[in-house]
Biopython code that builds the backbone (N, CA, C, O; Angstrom):
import numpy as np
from Bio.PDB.StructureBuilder import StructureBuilder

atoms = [
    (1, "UNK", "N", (0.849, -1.172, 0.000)),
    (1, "UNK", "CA", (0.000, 0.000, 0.000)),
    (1, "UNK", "C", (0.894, 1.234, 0.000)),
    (1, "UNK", "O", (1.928, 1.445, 0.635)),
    (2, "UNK", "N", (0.209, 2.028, -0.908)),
    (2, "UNK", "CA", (1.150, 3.188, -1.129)),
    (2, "UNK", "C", (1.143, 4.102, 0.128)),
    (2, "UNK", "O", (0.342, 3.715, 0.979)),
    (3, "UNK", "N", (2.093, 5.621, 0.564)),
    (3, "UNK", "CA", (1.903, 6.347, 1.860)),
    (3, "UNK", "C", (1.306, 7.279, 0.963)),
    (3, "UNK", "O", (1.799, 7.526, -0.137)),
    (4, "UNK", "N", (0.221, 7.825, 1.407)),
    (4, "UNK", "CA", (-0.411, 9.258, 0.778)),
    (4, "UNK", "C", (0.946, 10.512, 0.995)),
    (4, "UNK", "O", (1.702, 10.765, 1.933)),
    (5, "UNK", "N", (0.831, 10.867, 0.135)),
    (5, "UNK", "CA", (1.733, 12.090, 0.014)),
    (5, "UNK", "C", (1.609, 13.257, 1.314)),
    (5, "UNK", "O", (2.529, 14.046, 1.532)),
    (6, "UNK", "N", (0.333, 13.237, 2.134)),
    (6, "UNK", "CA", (0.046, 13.771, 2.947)),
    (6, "UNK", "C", (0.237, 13.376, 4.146)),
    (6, "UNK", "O", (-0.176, 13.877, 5.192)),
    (7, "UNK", "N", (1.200, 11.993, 3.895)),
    (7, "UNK", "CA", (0.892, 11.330, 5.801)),
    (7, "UNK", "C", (1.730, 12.037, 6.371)),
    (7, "UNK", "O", (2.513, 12.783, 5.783)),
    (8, "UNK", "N", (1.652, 11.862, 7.716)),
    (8, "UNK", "CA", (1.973, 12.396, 9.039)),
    (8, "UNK", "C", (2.544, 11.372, 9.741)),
    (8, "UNK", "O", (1.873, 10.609, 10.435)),
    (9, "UNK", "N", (4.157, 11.268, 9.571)),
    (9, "UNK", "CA", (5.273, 9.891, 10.070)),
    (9, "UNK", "C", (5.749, 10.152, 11.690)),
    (9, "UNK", "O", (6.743, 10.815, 11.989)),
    (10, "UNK", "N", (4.860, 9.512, 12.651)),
    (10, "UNK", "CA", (4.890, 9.617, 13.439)),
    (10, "UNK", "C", (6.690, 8.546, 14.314)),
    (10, "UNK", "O", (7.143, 7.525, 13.796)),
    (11, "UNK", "N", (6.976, 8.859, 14.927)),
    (11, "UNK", "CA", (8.220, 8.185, 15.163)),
    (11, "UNK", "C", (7.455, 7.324, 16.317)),
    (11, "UNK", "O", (6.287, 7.375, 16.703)),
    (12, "UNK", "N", (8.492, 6.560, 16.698)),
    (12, "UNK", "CA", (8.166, 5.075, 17.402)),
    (12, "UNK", "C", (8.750, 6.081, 18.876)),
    (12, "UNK", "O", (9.686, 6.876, 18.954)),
    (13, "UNK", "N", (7.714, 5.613, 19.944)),
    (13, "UNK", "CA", (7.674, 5.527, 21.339)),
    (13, "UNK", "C", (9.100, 5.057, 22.277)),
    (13, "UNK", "O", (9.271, 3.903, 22.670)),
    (14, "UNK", "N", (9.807, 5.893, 22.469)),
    (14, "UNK", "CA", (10.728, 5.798, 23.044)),
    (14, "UNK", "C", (10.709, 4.738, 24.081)),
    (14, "UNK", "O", (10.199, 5.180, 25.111)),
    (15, "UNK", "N", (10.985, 3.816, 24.158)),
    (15, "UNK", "CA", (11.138, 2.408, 25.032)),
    (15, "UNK", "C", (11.287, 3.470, 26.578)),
    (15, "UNK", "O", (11.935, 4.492, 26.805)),
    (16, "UNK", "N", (10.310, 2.604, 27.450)),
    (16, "UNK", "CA", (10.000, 3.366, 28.583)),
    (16, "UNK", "C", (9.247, 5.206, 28.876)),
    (16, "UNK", "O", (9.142, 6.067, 29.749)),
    (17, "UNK", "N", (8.948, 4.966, 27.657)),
    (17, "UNK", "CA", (8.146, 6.371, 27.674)),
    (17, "UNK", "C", (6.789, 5.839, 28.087)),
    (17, "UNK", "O", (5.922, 6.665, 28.370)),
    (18, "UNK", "N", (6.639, 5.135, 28.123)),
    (18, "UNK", "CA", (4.769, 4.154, 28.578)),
    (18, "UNK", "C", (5.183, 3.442, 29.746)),
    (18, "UNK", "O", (6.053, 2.574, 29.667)),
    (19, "UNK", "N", (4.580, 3.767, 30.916)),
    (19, "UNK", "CA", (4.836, 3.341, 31.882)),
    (19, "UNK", "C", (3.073, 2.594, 32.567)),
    (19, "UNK", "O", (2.734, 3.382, 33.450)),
    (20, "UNK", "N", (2.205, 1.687, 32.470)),
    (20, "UNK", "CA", (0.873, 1.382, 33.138)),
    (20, "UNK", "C", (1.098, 1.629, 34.463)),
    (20, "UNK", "O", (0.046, 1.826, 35.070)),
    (21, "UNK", "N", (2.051, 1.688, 35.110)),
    (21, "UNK", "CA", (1.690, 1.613, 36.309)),
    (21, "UNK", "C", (1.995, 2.751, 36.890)),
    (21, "UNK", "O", (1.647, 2.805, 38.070)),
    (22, "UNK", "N", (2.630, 3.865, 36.386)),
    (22, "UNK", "CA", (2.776, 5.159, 36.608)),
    (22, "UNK", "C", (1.286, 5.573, 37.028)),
    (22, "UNK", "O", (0.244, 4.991, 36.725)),
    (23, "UNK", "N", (1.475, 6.889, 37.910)),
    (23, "UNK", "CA", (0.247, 7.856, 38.003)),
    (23, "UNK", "C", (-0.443, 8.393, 36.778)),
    (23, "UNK", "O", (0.527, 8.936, 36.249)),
    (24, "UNK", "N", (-1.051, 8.527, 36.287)),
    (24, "UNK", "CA", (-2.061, 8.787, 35.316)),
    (24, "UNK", "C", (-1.845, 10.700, 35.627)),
    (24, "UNK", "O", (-2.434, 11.138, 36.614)),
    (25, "UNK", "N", (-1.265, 11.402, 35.022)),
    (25, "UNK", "CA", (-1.115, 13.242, 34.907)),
    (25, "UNK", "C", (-2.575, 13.668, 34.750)),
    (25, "UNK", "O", (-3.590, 13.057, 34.414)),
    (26, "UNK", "N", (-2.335, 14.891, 35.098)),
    (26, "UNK", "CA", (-3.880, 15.886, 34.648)),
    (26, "UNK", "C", (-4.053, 15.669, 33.078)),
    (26, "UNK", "O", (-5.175, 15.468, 32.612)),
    (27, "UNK", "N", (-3.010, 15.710, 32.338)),
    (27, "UNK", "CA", (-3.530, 16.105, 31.133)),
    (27, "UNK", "C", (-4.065, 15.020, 30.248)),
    (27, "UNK", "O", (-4.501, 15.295, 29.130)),
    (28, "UNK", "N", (-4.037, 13.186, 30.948)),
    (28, "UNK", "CA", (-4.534, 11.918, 30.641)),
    (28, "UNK", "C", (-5.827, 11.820, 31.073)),
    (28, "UNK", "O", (-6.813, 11.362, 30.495)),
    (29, "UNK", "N", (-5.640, 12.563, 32.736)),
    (29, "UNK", "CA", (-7.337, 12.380, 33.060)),
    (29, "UNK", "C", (-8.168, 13.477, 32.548)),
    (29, "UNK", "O", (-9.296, 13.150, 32.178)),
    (30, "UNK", "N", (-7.822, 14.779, 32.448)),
    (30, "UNK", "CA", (-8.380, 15.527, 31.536)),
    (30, "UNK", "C", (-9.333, 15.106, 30.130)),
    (30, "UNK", "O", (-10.423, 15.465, 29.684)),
    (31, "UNK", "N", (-8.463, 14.322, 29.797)),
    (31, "UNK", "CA", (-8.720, 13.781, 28.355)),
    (31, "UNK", "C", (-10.000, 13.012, 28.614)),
    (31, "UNK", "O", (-11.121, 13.350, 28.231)),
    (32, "UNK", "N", (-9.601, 11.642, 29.503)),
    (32, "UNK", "CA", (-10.131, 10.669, 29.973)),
    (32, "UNK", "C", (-11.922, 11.704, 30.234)),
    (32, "UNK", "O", (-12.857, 11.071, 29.742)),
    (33, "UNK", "N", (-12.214, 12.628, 30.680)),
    (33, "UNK", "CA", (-13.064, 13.293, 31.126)),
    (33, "UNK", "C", (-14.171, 13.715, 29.522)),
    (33, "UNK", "O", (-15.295, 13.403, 29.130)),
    (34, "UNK", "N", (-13.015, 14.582, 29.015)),
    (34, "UNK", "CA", (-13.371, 14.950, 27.728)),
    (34, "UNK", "C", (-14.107, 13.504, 26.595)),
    (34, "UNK", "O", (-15.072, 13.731, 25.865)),
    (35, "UNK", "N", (-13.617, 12.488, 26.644)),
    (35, "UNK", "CA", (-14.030, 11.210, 25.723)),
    (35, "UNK", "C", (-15.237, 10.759, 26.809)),
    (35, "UNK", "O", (-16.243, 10.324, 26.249)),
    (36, "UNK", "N", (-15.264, 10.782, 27.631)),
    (36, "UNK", "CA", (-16.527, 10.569, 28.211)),
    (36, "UNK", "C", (-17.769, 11.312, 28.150)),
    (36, "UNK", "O", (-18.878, 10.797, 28.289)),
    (37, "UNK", "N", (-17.606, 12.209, 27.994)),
    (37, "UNK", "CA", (-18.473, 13.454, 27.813)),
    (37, "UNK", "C", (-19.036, 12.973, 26.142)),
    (37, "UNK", "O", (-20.162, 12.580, 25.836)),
    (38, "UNK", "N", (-18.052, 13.131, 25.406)),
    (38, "UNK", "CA", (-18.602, 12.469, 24.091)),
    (38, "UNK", "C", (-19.175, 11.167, 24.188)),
    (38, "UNK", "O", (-20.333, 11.022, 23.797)),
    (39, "UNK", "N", (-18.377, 9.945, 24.770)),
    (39, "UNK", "CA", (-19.373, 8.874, 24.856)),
    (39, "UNK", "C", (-21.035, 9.095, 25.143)),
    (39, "UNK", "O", (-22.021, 8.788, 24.472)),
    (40, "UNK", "N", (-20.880, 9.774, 26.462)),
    (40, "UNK", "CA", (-22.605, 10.590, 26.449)),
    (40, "UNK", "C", (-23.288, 10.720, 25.989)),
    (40, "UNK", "O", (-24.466, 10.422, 26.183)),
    (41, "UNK", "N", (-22.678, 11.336, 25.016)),
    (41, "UNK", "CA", (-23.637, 12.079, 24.000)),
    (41, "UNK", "C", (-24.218, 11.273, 23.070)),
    (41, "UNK", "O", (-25.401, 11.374, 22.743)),
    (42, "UNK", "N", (-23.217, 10.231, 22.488)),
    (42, "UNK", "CA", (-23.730, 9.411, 22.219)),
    (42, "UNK", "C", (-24.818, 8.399, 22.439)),
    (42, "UNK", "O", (-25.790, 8.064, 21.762)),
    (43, "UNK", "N", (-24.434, 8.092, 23.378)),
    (43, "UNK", "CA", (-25.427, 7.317, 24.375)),
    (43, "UNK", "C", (-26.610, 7.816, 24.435)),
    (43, "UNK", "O", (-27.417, 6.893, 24.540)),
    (44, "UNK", "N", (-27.317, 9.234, 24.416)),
    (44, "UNK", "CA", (-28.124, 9.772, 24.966)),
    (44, "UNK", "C", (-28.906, 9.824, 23.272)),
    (44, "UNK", "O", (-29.982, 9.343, 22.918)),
    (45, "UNK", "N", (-27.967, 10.534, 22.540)),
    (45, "UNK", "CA", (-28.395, 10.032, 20.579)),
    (45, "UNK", "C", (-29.360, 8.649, 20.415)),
    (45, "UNK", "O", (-30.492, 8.553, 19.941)),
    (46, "UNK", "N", (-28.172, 7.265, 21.186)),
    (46, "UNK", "CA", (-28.454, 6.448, 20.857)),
    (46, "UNK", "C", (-29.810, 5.951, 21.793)),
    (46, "UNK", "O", (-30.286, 4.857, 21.490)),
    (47, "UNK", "N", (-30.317, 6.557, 22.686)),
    (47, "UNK", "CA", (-31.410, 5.813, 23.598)),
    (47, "UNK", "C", (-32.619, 6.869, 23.182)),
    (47, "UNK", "O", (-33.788, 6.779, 23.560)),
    (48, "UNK", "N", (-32.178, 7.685, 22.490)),
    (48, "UNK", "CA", (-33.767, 8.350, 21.979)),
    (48, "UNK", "C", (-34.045, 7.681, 20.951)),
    (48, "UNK", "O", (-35.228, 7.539, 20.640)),
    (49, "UNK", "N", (-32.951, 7.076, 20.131)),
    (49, "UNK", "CA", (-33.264, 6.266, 18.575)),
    (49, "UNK", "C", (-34.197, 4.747, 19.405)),
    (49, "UNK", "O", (-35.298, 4.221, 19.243)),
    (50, "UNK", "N", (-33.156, 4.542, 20.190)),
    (50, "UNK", "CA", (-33.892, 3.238, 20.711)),
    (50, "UNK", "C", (-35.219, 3.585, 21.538)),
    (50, "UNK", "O", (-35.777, 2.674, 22.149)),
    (51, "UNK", "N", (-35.599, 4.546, 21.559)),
    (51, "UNK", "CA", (-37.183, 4.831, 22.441)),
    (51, "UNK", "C", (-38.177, 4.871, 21.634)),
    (51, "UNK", "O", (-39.353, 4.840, 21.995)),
    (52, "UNK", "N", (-37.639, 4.970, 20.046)),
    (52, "UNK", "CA", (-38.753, 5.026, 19.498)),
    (52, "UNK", "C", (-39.014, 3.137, 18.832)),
    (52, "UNK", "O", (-38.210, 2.376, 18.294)),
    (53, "UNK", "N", (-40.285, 2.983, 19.147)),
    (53, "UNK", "CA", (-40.972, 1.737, 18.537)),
    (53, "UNK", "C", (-41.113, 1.428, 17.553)),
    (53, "UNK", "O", (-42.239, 1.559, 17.075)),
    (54, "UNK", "N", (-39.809, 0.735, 16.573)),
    (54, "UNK", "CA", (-40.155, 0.689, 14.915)),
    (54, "UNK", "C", (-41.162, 0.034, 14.466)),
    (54, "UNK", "O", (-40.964, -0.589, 13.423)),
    (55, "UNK", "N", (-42.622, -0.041, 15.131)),
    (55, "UNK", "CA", (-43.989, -0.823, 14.711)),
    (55, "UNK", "C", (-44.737, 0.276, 14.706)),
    (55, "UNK", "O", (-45.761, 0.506, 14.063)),
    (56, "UNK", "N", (-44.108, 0.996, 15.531)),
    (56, "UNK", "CA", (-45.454, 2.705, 15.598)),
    (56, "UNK", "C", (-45.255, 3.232, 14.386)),
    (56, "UNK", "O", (-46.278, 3.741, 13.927)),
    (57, "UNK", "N", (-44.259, 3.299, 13.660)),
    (57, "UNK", "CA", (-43.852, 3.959, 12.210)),
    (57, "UNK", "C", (-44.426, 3.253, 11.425)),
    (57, "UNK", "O", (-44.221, 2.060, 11.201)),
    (58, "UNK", "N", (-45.779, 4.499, 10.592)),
    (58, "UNK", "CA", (-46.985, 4.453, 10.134)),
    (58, "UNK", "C", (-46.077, 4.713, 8.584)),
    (58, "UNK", "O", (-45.924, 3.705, 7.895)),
    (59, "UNK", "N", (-45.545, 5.924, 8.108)),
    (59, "UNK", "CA", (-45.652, 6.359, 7.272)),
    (59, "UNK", "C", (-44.367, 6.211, 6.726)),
    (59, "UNK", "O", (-43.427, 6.111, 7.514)),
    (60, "UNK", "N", (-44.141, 6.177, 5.410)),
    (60, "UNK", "CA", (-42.314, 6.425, 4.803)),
    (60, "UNK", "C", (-41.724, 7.541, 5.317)),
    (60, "UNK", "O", (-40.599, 7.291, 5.749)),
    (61, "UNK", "N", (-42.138, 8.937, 5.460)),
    (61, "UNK", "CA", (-41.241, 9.708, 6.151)),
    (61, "UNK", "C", (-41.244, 9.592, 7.513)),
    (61, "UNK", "O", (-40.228, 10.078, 8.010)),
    (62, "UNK", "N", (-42.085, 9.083, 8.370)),
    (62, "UNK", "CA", (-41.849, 8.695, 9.392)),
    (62, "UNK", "C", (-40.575, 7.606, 9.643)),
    (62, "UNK", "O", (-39.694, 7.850, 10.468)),
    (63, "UNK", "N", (-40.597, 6.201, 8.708)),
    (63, "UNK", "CA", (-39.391, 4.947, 8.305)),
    (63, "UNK", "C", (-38.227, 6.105, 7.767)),
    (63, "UNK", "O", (-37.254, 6.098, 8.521)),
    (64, "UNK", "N", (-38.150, 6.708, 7.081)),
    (64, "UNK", "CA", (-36.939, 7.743, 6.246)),
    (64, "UNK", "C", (-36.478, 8.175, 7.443)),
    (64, "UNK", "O", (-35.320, 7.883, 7.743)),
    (65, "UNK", "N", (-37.443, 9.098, 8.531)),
    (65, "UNK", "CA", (-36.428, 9.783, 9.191)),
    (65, "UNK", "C", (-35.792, 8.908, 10.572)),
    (65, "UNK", "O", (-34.731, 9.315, 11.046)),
    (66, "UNK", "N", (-36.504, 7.652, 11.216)),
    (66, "UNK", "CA", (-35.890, 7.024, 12.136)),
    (66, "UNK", "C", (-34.722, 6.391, 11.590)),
    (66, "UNK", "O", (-33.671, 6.348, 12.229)),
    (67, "UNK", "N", (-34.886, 5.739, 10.074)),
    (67, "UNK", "CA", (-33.290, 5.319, 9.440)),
    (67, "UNK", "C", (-32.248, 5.931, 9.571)),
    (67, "UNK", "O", (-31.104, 5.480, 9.630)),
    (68, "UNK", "N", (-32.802, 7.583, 9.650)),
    (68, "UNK", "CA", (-31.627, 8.478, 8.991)),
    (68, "UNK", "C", (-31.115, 8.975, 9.960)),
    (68, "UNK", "O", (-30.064, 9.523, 9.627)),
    (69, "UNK", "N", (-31.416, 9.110, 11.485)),
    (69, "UNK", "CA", (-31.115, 9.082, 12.786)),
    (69, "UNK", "C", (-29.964, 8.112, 12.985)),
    (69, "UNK", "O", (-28.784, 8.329, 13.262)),
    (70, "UNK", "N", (-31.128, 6.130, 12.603)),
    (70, "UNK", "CA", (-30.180, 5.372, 13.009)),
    (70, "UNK", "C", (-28.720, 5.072, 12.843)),
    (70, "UNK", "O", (-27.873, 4.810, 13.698)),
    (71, "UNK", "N", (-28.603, 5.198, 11.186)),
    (71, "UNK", "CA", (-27.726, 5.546, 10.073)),
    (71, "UNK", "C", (-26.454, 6.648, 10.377)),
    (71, "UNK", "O", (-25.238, 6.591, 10.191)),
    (72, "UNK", "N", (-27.191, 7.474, 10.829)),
    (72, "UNK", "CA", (-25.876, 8.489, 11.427)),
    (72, "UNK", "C", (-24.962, 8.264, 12.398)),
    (72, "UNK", "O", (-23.744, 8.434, 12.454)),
    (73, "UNK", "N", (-26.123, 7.670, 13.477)),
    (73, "UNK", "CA", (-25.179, 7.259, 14.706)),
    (73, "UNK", "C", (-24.459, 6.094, 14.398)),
    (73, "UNK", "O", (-23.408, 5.880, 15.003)),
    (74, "UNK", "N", (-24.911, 5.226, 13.456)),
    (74, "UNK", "CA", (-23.814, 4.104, 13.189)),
    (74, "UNK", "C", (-22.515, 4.812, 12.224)),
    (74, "UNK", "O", (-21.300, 4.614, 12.203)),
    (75, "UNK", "N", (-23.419, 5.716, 11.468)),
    (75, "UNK", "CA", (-22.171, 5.286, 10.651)),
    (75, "UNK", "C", (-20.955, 6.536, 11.358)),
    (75, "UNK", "O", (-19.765, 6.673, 11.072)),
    (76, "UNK", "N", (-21.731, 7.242, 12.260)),
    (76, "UNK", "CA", (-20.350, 8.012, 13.556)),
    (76, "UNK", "C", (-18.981, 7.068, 13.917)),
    (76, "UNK", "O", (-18.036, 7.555, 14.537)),
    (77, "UNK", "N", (-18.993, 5.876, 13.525)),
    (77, "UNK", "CA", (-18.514, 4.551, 14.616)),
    (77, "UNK", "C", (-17.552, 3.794, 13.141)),
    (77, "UNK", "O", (-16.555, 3.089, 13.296)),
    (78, "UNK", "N", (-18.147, 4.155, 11.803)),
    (78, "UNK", "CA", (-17.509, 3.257, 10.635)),
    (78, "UNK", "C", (-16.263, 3.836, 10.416)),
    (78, "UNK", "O", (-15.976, 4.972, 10.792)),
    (79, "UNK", "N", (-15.564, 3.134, 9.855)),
    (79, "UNK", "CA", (-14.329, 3.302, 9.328)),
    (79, "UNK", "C", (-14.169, 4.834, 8.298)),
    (79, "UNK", "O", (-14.345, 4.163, 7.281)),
    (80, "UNK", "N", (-14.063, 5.685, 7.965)),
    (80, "UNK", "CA", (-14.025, 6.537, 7.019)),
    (80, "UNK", "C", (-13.455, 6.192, 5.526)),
    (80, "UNK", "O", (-12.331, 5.690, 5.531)),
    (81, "UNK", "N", (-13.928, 6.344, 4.538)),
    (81, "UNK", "CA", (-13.548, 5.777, 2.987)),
    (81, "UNK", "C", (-12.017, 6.872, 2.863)),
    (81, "UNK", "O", (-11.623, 8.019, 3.075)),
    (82, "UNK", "N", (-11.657, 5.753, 2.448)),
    (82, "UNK", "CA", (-10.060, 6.350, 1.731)),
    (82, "UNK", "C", (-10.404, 6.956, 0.371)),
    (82, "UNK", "O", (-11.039, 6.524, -0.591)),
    (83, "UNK", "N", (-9.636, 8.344, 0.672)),
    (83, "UNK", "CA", (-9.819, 9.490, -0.926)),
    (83, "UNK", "C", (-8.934, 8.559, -2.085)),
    (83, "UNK", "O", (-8.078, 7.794, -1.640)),
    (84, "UNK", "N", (-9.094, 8.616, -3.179)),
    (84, "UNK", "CA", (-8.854, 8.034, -4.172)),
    (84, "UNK", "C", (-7.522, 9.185, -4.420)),
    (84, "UNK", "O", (-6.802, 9.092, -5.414)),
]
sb = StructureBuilder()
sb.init_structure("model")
sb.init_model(0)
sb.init_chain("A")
sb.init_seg("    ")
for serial, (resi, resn, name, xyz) in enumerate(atoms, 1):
    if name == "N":
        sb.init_residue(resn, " ", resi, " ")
    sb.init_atom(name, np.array(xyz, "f"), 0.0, 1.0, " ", f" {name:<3s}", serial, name[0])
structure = sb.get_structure()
């Protein structure tokens, strides 16, 4: 596989720069805080999609727009297509 002309060559992790059993810094749990907050949100996306009863959906734009809800939040989670 070819490197896109645009990649970003990250260098390899200095042996002992990763420590698990070290203290965890502000700026890991910070983070740790921040990705949770997004998980949330998700979550909260995903339990209104799931509140609605796909047997109550009478009409095609009623089916169109619960797809297009569902559809989003999945495809939040897919892989992204590689530019040609």
């Amino acid at each position: 596989m070819a490197t896109p002309s645009n990649a970003i060559l990250v260098p390899a992790t200095e042996k002992g720069a990763y420590n698990p059993n070290r203290s965890a810094g502000l700026l890991l749990r910070s983070q740790t805080l921040h990705i949770r907050e997004a998980l949330l949100k998700h979550l909260e996306e995903l339990a209104a999609v799931l509140a609605i009863d796909p047997k109550s959906l009478k009409t095609e734009g009623e089916v169109s727009a619960y797809i297009h809800r569902a559809t989003a939040i999945l495809h939040t989670h897919a892989a992204k297509p590689r530019r040609k």
